[in-house]
C-alpha positions in Angstrom: 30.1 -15.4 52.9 31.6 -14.2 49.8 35.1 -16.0 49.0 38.1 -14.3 47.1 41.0 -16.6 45.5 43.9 -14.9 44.2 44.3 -12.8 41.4 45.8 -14.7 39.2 44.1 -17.7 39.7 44.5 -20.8 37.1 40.6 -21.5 36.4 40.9 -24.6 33.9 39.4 -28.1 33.7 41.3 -31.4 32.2 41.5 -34.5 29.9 43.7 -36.7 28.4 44.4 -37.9 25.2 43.3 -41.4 25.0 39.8 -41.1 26.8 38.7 -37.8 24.8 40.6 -38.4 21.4 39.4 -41.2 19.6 41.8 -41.0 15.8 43.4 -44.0 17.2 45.0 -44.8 14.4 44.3 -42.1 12.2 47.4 -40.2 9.9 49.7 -42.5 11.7 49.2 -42.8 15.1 50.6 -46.1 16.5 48.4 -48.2 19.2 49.5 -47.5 22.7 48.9 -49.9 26.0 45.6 -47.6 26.6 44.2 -48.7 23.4 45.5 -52.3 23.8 43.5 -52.7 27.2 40.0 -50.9 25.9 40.0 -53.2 22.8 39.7 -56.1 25.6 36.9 -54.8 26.7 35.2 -54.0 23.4 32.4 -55.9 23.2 31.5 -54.6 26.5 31.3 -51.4 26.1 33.1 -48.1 24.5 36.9 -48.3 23.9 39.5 -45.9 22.3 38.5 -45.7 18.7 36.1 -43.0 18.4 35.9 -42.1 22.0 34.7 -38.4 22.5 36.0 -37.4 18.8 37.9 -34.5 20.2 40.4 -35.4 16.7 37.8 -34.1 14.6 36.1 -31.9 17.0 38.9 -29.5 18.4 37.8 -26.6 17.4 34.1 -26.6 18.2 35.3 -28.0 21.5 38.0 -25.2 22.3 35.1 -23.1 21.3 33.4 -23.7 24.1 35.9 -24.2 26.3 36.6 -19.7 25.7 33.0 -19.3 26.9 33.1 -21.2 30.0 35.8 -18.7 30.3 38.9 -21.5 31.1 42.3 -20.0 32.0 44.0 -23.3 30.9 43.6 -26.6 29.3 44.8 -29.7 31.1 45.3 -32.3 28.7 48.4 -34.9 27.5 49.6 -35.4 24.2 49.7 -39.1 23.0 53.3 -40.4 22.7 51.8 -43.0 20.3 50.7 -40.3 17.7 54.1 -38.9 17.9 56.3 -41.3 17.9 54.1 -44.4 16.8 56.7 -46.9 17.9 57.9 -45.6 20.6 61.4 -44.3 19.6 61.9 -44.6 15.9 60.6 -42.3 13.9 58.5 -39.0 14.5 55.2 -38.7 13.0 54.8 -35.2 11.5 50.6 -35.7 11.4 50.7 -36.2 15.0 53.2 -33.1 15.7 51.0 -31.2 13.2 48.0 -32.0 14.7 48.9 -31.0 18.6 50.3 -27.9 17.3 47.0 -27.0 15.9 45.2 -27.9 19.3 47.7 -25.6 21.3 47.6 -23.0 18.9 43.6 -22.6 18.7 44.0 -22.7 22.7 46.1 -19.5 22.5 43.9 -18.3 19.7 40.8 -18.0 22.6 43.2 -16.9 25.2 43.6 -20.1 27.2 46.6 -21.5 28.2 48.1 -25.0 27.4 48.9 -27.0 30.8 50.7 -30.4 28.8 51.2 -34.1 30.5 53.8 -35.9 28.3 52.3 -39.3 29.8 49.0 -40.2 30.9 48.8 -44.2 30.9 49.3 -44.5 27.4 52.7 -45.8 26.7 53.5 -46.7 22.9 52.3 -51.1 22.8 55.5 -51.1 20.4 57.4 -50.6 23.4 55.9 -53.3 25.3 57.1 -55.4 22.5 60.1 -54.4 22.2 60.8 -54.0 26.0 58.5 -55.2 28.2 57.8 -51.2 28.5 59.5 -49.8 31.8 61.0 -53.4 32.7 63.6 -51.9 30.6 65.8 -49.0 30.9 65.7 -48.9 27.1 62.1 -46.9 27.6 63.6 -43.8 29.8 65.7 -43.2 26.7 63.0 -43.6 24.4 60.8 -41.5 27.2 63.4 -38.7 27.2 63.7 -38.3 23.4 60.0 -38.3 23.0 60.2 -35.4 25.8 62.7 -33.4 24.2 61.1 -33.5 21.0 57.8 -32.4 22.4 60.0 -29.5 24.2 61.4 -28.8 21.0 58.3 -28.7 19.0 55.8 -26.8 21.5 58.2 -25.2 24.3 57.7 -21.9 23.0 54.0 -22.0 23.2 53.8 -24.2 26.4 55.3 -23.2 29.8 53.7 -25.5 31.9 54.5 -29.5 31.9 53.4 -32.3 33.5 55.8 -35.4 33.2 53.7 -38.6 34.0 50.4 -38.7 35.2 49.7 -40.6 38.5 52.9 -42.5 38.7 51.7 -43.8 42.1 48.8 -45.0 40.7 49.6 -46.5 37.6 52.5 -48.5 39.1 49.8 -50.4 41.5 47.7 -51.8 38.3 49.0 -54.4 36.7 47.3 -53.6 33.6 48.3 -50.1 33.3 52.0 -51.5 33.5 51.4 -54.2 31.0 52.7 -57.2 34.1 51.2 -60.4 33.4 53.5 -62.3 35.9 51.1 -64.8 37.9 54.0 -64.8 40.6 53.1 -62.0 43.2 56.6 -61.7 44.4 58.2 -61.7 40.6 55.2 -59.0 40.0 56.5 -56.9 42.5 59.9 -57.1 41.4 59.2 -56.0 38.0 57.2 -53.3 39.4 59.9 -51.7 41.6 62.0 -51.8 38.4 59.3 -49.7 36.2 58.7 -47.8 39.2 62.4 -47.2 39.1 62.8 -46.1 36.0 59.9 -44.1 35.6 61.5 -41.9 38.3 65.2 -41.9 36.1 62.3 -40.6 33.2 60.9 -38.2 35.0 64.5 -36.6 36.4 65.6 -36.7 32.6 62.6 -34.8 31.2 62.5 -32.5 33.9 66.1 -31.9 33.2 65.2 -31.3 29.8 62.6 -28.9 30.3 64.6 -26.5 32.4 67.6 -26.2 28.8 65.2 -26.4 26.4 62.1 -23.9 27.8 63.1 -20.6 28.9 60.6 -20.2 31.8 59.2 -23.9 31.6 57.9 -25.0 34.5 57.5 -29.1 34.9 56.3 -31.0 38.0 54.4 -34.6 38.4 50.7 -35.1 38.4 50.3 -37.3 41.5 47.2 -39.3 43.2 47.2 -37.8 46.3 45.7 -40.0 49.3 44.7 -39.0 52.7 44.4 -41.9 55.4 42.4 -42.0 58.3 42.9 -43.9 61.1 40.0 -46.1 61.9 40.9 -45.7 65.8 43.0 -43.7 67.8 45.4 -46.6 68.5 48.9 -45.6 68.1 49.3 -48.6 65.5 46.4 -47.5 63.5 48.0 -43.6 63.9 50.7 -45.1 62.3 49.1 -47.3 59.9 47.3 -44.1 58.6 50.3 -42.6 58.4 52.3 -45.2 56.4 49.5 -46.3 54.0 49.9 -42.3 52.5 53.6 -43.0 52.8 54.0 -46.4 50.5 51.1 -45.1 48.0 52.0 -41.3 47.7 54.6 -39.3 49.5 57.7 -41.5 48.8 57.1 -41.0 45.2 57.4 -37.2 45.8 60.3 -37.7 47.8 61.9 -39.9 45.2 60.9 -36.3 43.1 62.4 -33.9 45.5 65.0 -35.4 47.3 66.2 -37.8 44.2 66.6 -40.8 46.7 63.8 -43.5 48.3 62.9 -42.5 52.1 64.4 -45.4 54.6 61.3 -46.9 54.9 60.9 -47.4 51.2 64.4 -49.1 51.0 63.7 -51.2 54.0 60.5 -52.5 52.5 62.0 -52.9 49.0 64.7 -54.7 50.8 62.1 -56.8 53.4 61.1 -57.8 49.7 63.9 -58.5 47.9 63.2 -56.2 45.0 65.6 -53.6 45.5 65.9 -52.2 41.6 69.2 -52.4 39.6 70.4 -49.0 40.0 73.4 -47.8 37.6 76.3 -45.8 38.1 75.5 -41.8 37.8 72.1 -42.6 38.8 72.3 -41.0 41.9 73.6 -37.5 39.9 70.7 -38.1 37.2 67.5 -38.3 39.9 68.9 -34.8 41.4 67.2 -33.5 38.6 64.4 -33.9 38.7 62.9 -31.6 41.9 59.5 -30.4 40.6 58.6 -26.4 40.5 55.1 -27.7 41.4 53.1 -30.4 42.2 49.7 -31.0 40.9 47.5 -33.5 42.7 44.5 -35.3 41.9 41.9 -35.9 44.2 38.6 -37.6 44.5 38.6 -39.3 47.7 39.9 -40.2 51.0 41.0 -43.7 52.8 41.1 -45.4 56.5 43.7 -47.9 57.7 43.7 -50.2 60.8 47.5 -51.9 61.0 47.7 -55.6 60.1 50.5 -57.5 61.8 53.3 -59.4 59.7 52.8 -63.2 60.8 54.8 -66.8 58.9 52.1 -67.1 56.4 52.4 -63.3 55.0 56.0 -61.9 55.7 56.1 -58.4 56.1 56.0 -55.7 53.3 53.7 -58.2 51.5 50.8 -57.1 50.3 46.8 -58.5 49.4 44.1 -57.1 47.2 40.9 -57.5 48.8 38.9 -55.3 46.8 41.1 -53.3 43.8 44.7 -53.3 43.0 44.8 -49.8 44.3 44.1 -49.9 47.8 45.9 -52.7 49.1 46.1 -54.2 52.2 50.3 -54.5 53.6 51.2 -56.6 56.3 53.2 -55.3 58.8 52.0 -51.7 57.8 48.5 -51.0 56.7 44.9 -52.7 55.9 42.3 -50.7 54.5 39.0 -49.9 55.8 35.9 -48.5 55.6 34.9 -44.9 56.8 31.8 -45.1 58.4 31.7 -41.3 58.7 31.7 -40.7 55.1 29.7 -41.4 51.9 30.3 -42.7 48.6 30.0 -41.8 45.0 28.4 -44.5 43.3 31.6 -46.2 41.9 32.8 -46.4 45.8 34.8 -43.2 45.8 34.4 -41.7 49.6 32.9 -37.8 49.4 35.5 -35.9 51.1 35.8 -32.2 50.6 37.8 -32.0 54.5 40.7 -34.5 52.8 41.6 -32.2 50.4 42.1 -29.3 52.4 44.0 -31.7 54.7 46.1 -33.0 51.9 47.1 -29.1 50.2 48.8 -28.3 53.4 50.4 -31.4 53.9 51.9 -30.9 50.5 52.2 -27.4 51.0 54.0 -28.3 54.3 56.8 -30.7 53.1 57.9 -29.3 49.9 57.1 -25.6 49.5 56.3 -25.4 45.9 53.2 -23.9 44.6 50.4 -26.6 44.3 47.8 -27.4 41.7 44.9 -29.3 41.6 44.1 -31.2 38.0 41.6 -33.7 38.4 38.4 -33.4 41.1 35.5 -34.7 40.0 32.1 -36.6 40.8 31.8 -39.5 38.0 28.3 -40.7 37.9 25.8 -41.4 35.3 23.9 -38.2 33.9 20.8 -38.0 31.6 19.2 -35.9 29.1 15.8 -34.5 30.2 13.1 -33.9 28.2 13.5 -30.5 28.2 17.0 -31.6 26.4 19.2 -30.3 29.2 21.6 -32.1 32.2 20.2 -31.4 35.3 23.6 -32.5 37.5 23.2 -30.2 40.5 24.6 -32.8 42.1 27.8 -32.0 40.4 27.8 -28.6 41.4 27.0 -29.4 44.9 30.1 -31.9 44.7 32.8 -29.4 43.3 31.1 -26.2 45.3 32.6 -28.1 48.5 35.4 -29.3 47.2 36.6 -25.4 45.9 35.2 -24.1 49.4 38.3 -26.5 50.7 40.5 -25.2 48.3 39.7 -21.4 49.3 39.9 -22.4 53.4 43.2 -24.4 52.4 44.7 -20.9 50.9 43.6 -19.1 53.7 45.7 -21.4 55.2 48.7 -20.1 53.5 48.7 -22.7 51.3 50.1 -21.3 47.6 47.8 -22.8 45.5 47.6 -21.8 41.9 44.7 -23.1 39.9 42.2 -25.6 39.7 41.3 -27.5 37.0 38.8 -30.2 37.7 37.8 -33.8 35.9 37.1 -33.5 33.5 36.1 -30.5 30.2 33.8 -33.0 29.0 32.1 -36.5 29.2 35.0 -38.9 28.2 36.1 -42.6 27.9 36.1 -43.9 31.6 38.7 -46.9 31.8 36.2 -49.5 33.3 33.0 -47.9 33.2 33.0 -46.6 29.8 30.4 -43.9 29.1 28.7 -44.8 32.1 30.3 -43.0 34.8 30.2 -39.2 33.3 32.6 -36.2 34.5 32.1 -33.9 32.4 30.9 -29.7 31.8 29.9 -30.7 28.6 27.6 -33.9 28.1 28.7 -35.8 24.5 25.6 -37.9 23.4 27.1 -41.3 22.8 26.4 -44.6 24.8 28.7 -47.6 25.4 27.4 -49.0 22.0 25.6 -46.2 20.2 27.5 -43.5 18.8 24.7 -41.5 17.8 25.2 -38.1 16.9 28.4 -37.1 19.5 26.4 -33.6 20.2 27.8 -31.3 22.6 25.0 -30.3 25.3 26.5 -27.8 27.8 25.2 -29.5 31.2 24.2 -27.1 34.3 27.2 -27.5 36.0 28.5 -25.6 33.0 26.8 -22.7 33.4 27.7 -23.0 37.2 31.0 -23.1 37.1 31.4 -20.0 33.9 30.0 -18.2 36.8 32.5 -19.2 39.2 35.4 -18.2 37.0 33.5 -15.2 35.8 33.9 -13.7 39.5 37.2 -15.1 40.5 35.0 -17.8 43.1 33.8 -15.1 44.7 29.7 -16.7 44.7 30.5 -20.4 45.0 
């Protein structure tokens, strides 16, 4: 059965600056949190120095980009190679060198689709301020926004403020928290998440004076929860798992206010954030004009009771900082109906069909999708090609989902999977591959960085090609 998405439709595919960039510290550029954490891990495999070279390969990238026929570019600027320090002086190499980027984008007809902050907040900040512990980094957040709106507004028309906010905010190392105390963690946590919020209101705020026609909105990990039985307490667990991870940060976004059962947990906890006069006026700002989602996967919950030895609202890491288990809410599980990638990540084309209406359903703002992706090491054959039809299979299901989902009624604009090319993977390094485009580098041998356009490539130029019509 043939498939038809709209006219219009954004056909793109994303990065972000750290993992493809490499420069780190080239014509300026100040170290940001990002780079601090790969370092760490340097002598275990690649970090953010070189990376994918997209610095010095732009152009031959873009290139390429134009002939698998992309609509837009996902991709952040780094605040770092802006404004090395955080909020002192503006680099003109960096500001130079993203202007270049956006306009050899327009150059080949593509469109620039911008995130301000993707996990890579200037280390001089975290200096300075213990990064978001401090309210002195929305300031520094919203002149760095302003200046980029300043700078590239007249070119760009689409903005993304932070990337994965709900994520980031549950990894202690994305945040920069070192407190061994879990209770004194999760106080300094509310507080960034607090203020990341007050950021977000301020640059969306920003956008709308500065950007005729701008259109901002957050970039969020969506989840889906199952419940592992049909228990009205594991309905509920389901239910409130999504809730604490996901939708009361798009509340916070919409509706410039916690839900009640936010404020009830942050208040079973003792962590309630210091909240400042005009607050209240400021987070009214910041109701997106879209929301793009990421996606790769779906969860299950069973409840798990509050007892004396772990009060309620308290929370346990089993397995990773992400999906964590809250007593008197949620414990995750595992789906036994599902399978896995081979970094754990359940297969789940259904969840994001489920997951576009729900959004669809609460807020009523066109939807995006800018990451959705299968990360799994690929190889070159000996006929010197990528042979990942497994890839193809993966995102084929997933875009099928997105065309049910519209038929739905669900607005959805674009797609604009993870990621253009193979890039620096946080904990896997060049391991676990996403990419259209393979770049030939291990972990520990740079070799020759050569672009070699993988099957999936060719698969999906032909997808955009006829609007989805032969997926």
């Amino acid at each position: 059965m043939k498939t038809k998405f709209p006219k219009n439709f954004l056909w793109g595919a994303s990065s972000s600056a750290f993992q493809i960039e490499g420069g780190w510290d080239e014509d300026g550029k100040g170290m940001s949190v990002a780079d601090y954490n790969s370092f760490k891990r340097s002598d275990k495999q690649a970090d953010s120095k070189v990376a994918s070279d997209f610095y010095h390969h732009y152009k031959e990238d873009i290139a390429l980009m134009k002939e698998l026929g992309m609509k837009i570019y996902r991709f952040s600027l780094s605040w770092a190679r802006i404004i090395p320090d955080g909020d002192g002086k503006v680099n003109q190499a960096g500001i130079d060198f993203y202007h270049n980027v956006i306009d050899c984008l327009l150059e080949n007809g593509i469109q620039p689709f911008v995130t301000l902050y993707h996990f890579d907040l200037p280390y001089a900040l975290v200096e300075k301020y213990n990064g978001w512990e401090n309210r002195e980094c929305v300031n520094a957040f919203e002149r760095y926004a302003k200046v980029c709106f300043k700078e590239y507004g007249d070119k760009v028309k689409y903005w993304q403020v932070i990337n994965e906010q709900n994520l980031m905010i549950r990894v202690d190392e994305r945040m920069n928290i070192n407190e061994p105390d879990p209770w004194k963690a999760d106080k300094i946590r509310a507080q960034m998440d607090y203020h990341m919020f007050l950021a977000h209101a301020l640059a969306t705020k920003a956008c709308h004076e500065i950007i005729k026609d701008g259109k901002i909105g957050p970039a969020i990990s969506s989840t889906c929860t199952y419940p592992l039985t049909n228990k009205p307490e594991d309905v509920w667990a389901a239910k409130m798992n999504d809730a604490m991870k996901t939708v009361y940060c798009l509340d916070m976004h919409f509706y410039g206010k916690y839900p009640g059962y936010y404020m009830r947990y942050l208040k079973e906890r003792d962590i309630v954030p210091v909240m400042l006069d005009g607050d209240e006026e400021i987070l009214k700002y910041g109701k997106p004009d879209y929301i793009a989602l990421n996606y790769y996967r779906t969860l299950c919950a069973s409840y798990l009771p509050a007892d004396e030895a772990h009060p309620i609202g308290s929370r346990v890491f089993r397995g990773n900082e992400v999906d964590f288990d809250q007593y008197g809410y949620c414990r995750d599980e595992k789906n036994e109906h599902l399978t896995a990638s081979e970094y754990g990540a359940n297969i789940d084309p259904m969840g994001l069909r489920i997951v576009l209406n729900d959004y669809y359903a609460r807020y009523h703002v066109p939807l995006i999708i800018t990451e959705n992706g299968l990360g799994t090491p690929d190889v070159v054959s000996e006929d010197g090609k990528v042979h990942d039809d497994y890839r193809i299979d993966y995102i084929a299901k997933h875009l099928k989902a997105c065309h049910l989902a519209i038929e739905d009624g669900v607005e959805l604009m674009g797609y604009s999977p993870w990621s253009f090319m193979d890039l620096l993977s946080s904990h896997q390094g060049f391991r676990k591959r996403y990419g259209f485009v393979y770049v030939n580098r291990e972990d520990m041998d740079m070799k020759d960085l050569k672009r070699i356009k993988k099957d999936s490539y060719y698969w999906y130029q032909d997808v955009i090609k006829t609007n989805g019509e032969n997926i």
